[in-house]
C-alpha positions in Angstrom: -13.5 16.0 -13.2 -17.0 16.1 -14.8 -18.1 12.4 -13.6 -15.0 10.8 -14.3 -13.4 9.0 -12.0 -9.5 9.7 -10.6 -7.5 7.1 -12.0 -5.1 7.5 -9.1 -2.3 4.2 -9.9 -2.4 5.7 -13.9 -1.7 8.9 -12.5 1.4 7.6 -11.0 2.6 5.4 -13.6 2.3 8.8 -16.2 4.3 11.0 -13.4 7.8 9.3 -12.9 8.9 11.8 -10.2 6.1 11.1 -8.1 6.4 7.3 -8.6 9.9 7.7 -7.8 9.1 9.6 -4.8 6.4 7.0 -3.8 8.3 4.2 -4.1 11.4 5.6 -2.3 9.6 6.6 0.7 7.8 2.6 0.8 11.3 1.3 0.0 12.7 2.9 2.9 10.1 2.6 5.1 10.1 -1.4 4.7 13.9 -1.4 4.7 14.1 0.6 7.9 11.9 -1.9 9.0 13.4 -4.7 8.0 16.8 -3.4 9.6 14.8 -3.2 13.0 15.1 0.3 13.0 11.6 0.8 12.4 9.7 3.1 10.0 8.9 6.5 10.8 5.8 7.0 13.8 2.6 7.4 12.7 1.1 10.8 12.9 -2.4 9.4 12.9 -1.8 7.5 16.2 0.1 9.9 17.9 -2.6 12.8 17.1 -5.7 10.2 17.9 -4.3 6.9 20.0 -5.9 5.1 17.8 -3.9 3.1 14.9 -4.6 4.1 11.1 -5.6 1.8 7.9 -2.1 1.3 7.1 -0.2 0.6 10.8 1.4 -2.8 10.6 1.7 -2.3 7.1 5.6 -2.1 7.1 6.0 -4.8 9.5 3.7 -7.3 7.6 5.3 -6.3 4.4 8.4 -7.2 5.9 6.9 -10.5 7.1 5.4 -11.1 4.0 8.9 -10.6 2.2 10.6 -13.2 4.3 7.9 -15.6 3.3 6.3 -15.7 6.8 2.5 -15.0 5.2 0.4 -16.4 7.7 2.5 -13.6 10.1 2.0 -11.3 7.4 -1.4 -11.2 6.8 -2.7 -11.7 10.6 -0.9 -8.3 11.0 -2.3 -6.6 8.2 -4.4 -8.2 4.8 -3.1 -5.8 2.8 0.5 -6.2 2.3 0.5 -7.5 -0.5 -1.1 -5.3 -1.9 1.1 -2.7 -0.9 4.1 -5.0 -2.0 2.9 -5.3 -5.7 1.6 -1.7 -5.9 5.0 -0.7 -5.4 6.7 -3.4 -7.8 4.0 -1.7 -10.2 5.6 1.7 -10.1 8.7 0.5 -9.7 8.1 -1.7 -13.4 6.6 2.0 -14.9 9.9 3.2 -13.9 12.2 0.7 -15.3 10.0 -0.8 -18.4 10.4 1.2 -21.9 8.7 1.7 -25.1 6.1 -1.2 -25.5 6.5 -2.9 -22.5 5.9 0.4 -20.5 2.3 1.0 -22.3 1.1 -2.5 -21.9 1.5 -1.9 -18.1 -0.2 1.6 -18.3 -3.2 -0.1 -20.4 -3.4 -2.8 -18.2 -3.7 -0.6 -15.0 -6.1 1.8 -16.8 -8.2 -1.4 -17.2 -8.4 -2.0 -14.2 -8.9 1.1 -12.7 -11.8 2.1 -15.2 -13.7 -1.5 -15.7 -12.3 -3.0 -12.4 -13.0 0.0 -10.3 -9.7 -1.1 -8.6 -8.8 2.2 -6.8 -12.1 2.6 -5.2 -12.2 -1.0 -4.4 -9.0 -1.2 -2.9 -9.7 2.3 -0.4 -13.3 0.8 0.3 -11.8 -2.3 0.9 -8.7 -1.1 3.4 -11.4 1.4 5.5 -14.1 -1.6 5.7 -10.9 -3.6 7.1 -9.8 -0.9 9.5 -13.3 -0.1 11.1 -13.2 -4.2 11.0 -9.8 -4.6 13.0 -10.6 -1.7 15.2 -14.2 -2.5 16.4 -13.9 -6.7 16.3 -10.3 -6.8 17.8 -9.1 -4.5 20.6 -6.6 -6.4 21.8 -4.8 -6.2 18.5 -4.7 -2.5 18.4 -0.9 -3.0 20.6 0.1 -5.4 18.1 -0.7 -3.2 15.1 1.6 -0.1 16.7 4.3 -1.3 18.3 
């Protein structure tokens, strides 16, 4: 990569299979969810005990899409972000021609000037090693 960094979310607008794949496995994950069926377990905490970055992510996005955001982001800030990251690659999917390459310049942007990728990990581990050290008691609430 020579000093360049990974434009991860460009990567995945420029691979439709993998955003396909992406999005399916979110889509199903909140929709399982939703249902009350829940998502899949999370390796992380059953390997460690100890909840990952993204647990309550499903549930808050679920939250979030029923309009109860104050729910929604006690259990976890970054729902939205997950929510419009996958209407992103959903768009790539779906948009053509011109439309389609304004959203890949636009997320380019913002990955190369905005930094966005490495803002958004550095931003979701700062808030996990947050949760996790500040809040105990929450650590229940986040996996079950």
């Amino acid at each position: 990569m020579s000093g360049r960094r990974r434009l991860v979310l460009t990567s995945l607008l420029e691979d439709p299979r993998v955003s396909l794949a992406i999005l399916g496995a979110g889509a199903a994950h909140v929709t399982l969810t939703a249902a009350g069926l829940g998502g899949w377990p999370c390796p992380f905490y059953h390997a460690t005990g100890w909840p990952c970055p993204g647990c309550g992510l499903g549930r808050a996005s679920v939250l979030l899409l029923r309009g109860e955001w104050r729910g929604a982001l006690r259990l976890h800030a970054f729902a939205p972000v997950l929510l419009v990251a996958l209407a992103v690659l959903g768009a790539g999917l779906v948009l053509r021609g011109r439309a389609r390459e304004r959203l890949r310049t636009a997320v380019r942007w913002l990955e190369e000037k905005a930094m966005l990728s490495a803002v958004l990990l550095s931003g979701a581990l700062i808030y996990w090693l947050l949760r996790l050290l500040l809040d105990e008691s929450q650590w229940q609430l986040l996996v079950s």
